[in-house]
C-alpha positions in Angstrom: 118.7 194.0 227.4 115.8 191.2 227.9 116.2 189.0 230.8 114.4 185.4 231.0 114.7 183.0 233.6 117.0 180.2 233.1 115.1 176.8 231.9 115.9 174.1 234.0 113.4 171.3 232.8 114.3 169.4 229.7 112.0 170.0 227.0 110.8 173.1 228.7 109.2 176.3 227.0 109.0 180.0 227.7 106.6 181.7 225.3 107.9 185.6 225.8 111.6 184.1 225.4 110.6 182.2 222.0 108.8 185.2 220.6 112.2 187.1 221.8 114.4 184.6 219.6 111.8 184.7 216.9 112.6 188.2 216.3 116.1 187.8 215.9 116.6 185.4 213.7 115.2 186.6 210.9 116.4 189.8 208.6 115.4 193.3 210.2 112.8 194.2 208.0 110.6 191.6 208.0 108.6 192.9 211.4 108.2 189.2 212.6 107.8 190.9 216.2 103.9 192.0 215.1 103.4 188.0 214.8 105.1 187.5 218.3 103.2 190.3 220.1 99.9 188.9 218.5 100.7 185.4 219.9 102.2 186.8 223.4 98.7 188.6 223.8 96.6 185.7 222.9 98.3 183.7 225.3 98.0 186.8 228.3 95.1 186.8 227.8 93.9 183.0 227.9 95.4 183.4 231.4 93.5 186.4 232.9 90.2 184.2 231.7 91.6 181.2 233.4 91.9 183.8 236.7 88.2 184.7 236.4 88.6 187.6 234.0 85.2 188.2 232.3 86.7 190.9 229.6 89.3 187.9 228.6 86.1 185.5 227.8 84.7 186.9 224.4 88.3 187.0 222.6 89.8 183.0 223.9 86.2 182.1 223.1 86.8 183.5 219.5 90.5 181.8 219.2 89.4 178.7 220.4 86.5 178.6 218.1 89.3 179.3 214.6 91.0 176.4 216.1 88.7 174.2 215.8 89.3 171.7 212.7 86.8 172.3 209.9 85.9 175.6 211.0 85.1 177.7 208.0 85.2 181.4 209.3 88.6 180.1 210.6 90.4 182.9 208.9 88.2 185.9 209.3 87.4 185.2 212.5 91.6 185.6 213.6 92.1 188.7 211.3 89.3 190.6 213.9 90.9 188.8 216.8 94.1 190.7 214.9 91.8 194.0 214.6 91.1 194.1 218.1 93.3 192.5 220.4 94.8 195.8 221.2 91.8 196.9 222.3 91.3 194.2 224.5 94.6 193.9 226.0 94.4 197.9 226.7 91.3 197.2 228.4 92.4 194.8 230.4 95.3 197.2 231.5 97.9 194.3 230.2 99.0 197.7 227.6 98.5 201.2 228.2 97.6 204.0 225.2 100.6 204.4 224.7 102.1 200.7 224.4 98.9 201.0 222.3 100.1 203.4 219.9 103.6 201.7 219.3 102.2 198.6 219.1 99.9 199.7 216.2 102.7 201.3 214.5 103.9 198.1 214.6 101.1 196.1 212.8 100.5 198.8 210.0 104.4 198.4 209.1 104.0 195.1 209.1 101.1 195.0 206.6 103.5 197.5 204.3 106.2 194.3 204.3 103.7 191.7 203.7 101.9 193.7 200.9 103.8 195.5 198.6 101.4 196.1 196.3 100.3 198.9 198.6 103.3 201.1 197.3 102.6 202.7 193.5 105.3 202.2 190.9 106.2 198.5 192.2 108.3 199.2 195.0 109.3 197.4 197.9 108.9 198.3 201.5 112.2 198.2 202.8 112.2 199.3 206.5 115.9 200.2 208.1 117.7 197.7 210.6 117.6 200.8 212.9 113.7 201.1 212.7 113.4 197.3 212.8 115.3 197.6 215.8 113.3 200.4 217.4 110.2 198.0 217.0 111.3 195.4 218.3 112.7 197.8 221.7 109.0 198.9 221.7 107.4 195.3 221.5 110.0 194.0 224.3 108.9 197.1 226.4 105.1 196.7 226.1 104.2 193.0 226.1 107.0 190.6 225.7 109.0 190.6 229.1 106.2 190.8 231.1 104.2 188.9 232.8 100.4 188.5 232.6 99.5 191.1 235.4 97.2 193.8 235.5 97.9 197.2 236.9 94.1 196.9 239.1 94.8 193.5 239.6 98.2 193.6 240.8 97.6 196.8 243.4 94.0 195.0 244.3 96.2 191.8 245.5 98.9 194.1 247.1 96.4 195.3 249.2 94.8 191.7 250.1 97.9 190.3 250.8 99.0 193.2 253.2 95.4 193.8 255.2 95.5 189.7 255.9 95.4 188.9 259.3 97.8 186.5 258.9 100.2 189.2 256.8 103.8 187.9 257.2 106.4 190.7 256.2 108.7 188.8 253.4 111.0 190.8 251.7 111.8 188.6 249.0 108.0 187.4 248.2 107.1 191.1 248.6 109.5 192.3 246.0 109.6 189.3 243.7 105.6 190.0 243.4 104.5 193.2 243.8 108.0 195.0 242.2 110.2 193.5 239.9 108.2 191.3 237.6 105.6 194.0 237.1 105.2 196.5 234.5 106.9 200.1 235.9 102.8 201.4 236.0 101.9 198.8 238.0 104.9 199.1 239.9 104.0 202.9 240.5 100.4 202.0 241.6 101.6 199.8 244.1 104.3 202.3 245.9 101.3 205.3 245.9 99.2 203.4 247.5 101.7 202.0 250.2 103.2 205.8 250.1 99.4 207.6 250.8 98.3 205.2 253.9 101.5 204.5 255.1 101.8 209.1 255.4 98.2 209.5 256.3 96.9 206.6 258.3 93.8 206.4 256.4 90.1 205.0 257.9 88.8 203.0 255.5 86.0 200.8 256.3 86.8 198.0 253.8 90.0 197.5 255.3 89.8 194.7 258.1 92.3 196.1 260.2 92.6 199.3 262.5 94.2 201.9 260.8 97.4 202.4 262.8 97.9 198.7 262.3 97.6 198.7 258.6 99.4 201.9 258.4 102.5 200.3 260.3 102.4 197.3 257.5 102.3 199.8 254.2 105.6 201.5 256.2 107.2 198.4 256.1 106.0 197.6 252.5 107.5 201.3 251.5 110.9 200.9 253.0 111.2 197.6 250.5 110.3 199.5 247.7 112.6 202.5 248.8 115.7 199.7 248.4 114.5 199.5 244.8 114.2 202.7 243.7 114.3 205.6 246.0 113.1 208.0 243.8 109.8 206.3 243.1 109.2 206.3 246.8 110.3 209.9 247.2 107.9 210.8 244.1 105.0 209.5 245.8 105.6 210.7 249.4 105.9 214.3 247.8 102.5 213.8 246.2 100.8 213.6 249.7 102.6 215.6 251.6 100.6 218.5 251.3 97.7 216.1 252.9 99.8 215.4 255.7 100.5 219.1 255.9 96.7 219.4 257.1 96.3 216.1 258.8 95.5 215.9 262.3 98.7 216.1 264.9 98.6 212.8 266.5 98.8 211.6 262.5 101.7 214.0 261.8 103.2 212.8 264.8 102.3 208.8 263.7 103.8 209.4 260.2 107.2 211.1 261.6 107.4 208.0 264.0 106.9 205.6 261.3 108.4 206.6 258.6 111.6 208.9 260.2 114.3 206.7 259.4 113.5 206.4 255.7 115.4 208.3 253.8 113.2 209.5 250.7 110.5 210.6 253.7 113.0 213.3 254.4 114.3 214.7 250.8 110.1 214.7 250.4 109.7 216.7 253.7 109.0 220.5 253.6 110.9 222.8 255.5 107.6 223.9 257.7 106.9 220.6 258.6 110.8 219.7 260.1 110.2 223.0 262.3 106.9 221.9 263.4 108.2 218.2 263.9 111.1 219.8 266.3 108.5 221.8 268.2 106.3 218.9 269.1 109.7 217.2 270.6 110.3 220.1 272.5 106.7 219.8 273.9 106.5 216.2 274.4 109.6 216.2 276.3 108.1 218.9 278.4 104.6 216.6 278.9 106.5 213.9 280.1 108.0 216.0 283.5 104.5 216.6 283.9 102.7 213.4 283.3 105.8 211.1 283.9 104.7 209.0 280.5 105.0 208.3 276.9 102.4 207.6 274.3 103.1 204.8 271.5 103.7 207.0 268.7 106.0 209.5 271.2 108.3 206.8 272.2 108.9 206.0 268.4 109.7 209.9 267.6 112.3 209.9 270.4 113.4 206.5 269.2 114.5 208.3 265.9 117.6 210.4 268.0 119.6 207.3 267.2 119.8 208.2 263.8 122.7 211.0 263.4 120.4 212.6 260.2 116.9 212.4 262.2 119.2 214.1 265.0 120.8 216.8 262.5 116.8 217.8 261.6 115.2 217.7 264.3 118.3 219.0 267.2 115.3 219.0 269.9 115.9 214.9 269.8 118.6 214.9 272.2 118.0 217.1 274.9 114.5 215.2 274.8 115.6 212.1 275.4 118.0 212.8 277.9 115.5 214.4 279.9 112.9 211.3 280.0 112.8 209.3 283.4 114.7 206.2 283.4 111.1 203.6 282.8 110.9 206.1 279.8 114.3 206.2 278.5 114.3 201.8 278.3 111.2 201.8 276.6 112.3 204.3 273.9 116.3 202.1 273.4 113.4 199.2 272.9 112.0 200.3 270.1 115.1 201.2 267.8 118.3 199.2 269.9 121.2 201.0 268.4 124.8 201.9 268.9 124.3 205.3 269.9 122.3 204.0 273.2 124.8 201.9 274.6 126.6 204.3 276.6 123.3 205.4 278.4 122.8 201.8 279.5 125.2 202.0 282.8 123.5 205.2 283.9 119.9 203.6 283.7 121.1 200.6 285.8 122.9 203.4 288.1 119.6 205.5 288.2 117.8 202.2 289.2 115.7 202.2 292.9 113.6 199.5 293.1 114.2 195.5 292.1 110.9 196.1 289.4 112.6 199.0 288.0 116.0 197.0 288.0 114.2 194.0 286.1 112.3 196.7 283.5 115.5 198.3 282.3 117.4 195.2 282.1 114.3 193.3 280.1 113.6 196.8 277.8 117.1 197.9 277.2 119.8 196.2 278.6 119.2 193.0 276.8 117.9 193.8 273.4 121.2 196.1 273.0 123.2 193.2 274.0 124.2 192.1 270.6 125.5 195.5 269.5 127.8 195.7 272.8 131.6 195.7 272.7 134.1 194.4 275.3 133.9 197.9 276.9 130.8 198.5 276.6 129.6 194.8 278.4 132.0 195.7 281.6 130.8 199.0 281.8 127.1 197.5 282.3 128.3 194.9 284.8 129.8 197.4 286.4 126.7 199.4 286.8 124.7 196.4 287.4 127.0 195.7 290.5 127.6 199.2 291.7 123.7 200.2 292.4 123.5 202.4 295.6 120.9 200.3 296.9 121.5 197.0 295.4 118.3 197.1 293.2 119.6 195.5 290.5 119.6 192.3 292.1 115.6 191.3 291.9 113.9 188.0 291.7 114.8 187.4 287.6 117.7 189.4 287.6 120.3 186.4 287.7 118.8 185.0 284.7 118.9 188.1 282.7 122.4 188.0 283.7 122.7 184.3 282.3 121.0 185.6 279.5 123.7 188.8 278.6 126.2 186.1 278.4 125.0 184.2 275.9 123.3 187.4 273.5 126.9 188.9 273.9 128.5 185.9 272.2 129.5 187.3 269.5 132.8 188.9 271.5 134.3 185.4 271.7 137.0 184.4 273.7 137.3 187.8 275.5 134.0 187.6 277.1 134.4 183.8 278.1 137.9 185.0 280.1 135.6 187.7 281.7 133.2 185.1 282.7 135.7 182.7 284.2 137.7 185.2 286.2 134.4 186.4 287.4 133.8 182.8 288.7 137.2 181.9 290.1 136.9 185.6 291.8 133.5 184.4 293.9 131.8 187.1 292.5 128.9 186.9 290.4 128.5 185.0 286.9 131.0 187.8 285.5 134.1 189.2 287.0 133.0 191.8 289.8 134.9 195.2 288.2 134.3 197.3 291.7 135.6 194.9 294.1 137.2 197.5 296.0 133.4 198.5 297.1 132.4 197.7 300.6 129.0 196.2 301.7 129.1 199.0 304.9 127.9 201.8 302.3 124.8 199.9 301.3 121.3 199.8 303.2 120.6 196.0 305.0 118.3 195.4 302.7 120.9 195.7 300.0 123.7 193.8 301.8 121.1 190.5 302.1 120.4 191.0 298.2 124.1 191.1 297.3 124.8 188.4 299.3 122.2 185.9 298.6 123.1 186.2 294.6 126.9 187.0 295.4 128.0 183.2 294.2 124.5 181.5 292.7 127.2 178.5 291.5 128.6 178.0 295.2 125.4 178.1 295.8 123.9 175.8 293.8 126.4 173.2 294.1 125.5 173.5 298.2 121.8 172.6 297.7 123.0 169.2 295.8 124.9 168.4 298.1 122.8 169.2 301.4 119.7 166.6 301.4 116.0 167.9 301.7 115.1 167.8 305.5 111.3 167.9 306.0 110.4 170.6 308.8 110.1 169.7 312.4 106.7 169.3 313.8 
């Protein structure tokens, strides 16, 4: 089935979709379709020369010279543009050999309807519906529902667009452009090339950005195409695996960090390299007791343990990630916020002992999680975020962090606005205090002057008003 955009303009055209019609309303047989794929070219073609195209120039030069009135060579000069516009349009990749070969079938059946005197004994050509039919399926497939894009052209501006400076990941543009109104080859062109650097970081000189960078864009790119057809992705990623196989290990480990949560990565994933994958977790979470830190490209492997599949391949995830100090532990729930951390966000407040490290966790973890919490899950942090042993989760920002939980947790509604005003009317904090029972006696002085300064910030707030600014004694 051909699809055209609807027309919305009155008096509007659409060549391919005229050509389409033209085919149909006429008696199978007749192979008007060679006309329409003869015209469809011409006009591809007049718009790769208006885009620069030099291998477009000789044959709209020729066309535009037959149209000219009076010209005398008018006739022979279209039946060689007839000869060899296949031969142009396969050269300027709008056809490949094969399109090619169909499409010539096509023209010598119909010379056989327009010249029956070819046939001996005065018969008549009569092609089949059915093989009128299959014609015009081939015709439709090589030239007349697509647009005027070449394959070089279209993967030479995928790659423009993408190493830009200014690159702006938009799904829609991205797909609209470089997917679904392009031919399937060009199509495939695009998702190897996004497949190869995305897998194997490549250096390439001509590129204008680092490596890693341009990498991290292609990923993106890849999961897009992925949505569209998985198995094209997971064709292409199996076609460089065996580079990756030999790559370096910090770009092993960069692929497995980018790429881990994409499905067709996996199904094109040997065996050897998922045991390898699991031994470097084991390591990594063996460097960190030693060096007390994570590289980039570490804290996005360990990121992947909120994925229930990563965590089913690679079993080292979990242990891994438990084991990481608590700086470590925020910064790897920032890079992938997802259910499966939010019941490790009350412990990382608990674990908390210093204001900086209270202030890190919240700003890393606490808050970017905030819009997957439930009810339960929100009182269990407060809770935490009141009970610290030594009150360090009451630094210098920390009251505004706690503003700002309220309002990215607004999507529990009414619930969390009865927390809020119980927690006022209570003279606790912003939200209800859940371990009032607590006494101040168990906490250091330090932490008894922290609690109470921020205890009420609204009582406290209303005071100032009230109390008028006296200037200091001399």
């Amino acid at each position: 089935m051909a699809r055209h955009e609807q027309l919305i303009a009155k008096g509007a055209c659409r060549l391919e979709l005229d050509h389409y019609l033209e085919t149909l309303i006429r008696k199978p047989g007749a192979f008007p379709g060679a006309t329409a794929v003869c015209a469809d070219l011409i006009y591809k073609i007049e718009v790769l020369k208006e885009e620069g195209e030099a291998d477009a120039r000789p044959l709209v030069q020729d066309v535009e010279r037959a149209q000219q009135p009076g010209e005398a060579d008018a006739v022979p000069l279209m039946l060689n543009i007839e000869n060899t516009i296949l031969d142009v349009a396969e050269k300027l990749e709008l056809i490949d050999r094969t399109h090619k070969t169909q499409l010539k079938r096509l023209r010598e059946d119909r010379h056989l309807c327009a010249h029956p005197s070819l046939r001996p004994m005065g018969e008549l050509h009569e092609p089949t519906s059915e093989y009128a039919r299959a014609h015009l399926a081939a015709a439709l497939d090589a030239v007349l529902v697509h647009h005027p894009s070449q394959g070089r052209r279209v993967r030479d501006g995928f790659i423009t667009y993408a190493a830009d400076p200014a690159f702006t990941f938009e799904a829609g543009y991205l797909g609209h452009t470089y997917s679904d109104r392009v031919r399937p080859t060009s199509r495939a062109r695009v998702v190897d090339f996004a497949a190869k650097f995305a897998l194997l970081q490549i250096e390439d000189d001509s590129m204008p950005l680092a490596a890693p960078m341009f990498a991290d864009r292609m990923a993106q790119c890849l999961r897009l195409f992925a949505d569209r057809d998985q198995s094209l992705a997971e064709e292409y990623l199996a076609r460089h695996m065996s580079r990756l196989e030999t790559a370096e290990p910090a770009v092993q480990l960069a692929a497995l960090g980018r790429l881990g949560d994409l499905p067709a990565f996996w199904k094109a994933l040997p065996h050897p390299m998922r045991t390898l994958y699991n031994t470097k977790i084991t390591s990594i979470a063996a460097q960190v007791a030693t060096i007390g830190y994570l590289r980039p490209d570490e804290t996005r492997v360990l990121a992947l343990v909120a994925h229930p599949e990563v965590r089913t391949s690679l079993p080292a995830l979990t242990n891994a990630f438990a084991a990481l100090p608590v700086a470590e532990r925020s910064r790897v729930i920032s890079v992938r916020p997802a259910p499966y951390f939010l019941p490790h966000l009350p412990g990382l407040l608990t674990e908390v002992r210093s204001f900086d490290a209270g202030e890190f966790v919240t700003r890393t973890a606490v808050l970017p999680s905030a819009g997957l919490m439930s009810l339960e899950d929100t009182k269990a942090v407060l809770r935490a975020w009141w009970d610290n042993e030594n009150g360090q989760t009451w630094g210098r920002v920390m009251p505004g962090y706690l503003v700002a939980l309220y309002f990215t947790t607004a999507h529990l509604g009414e619930a969390r606005r009865g927390e809020a005003r119980r927690g006022t009317r209570s003279g606790g904090h912003i939200w209800r205090n859940s371990a009032r029972s607590r006494t101040c006696s168990t906490l250091s002085p330090a932490a008894r002057a922290w609690r109470q300064r921020w205890r009420s910030p609204i009582r406290r707030h209303s005071e100032s008003r009230a109390a008028p600014y006296a200037p200091p004694a001399n």
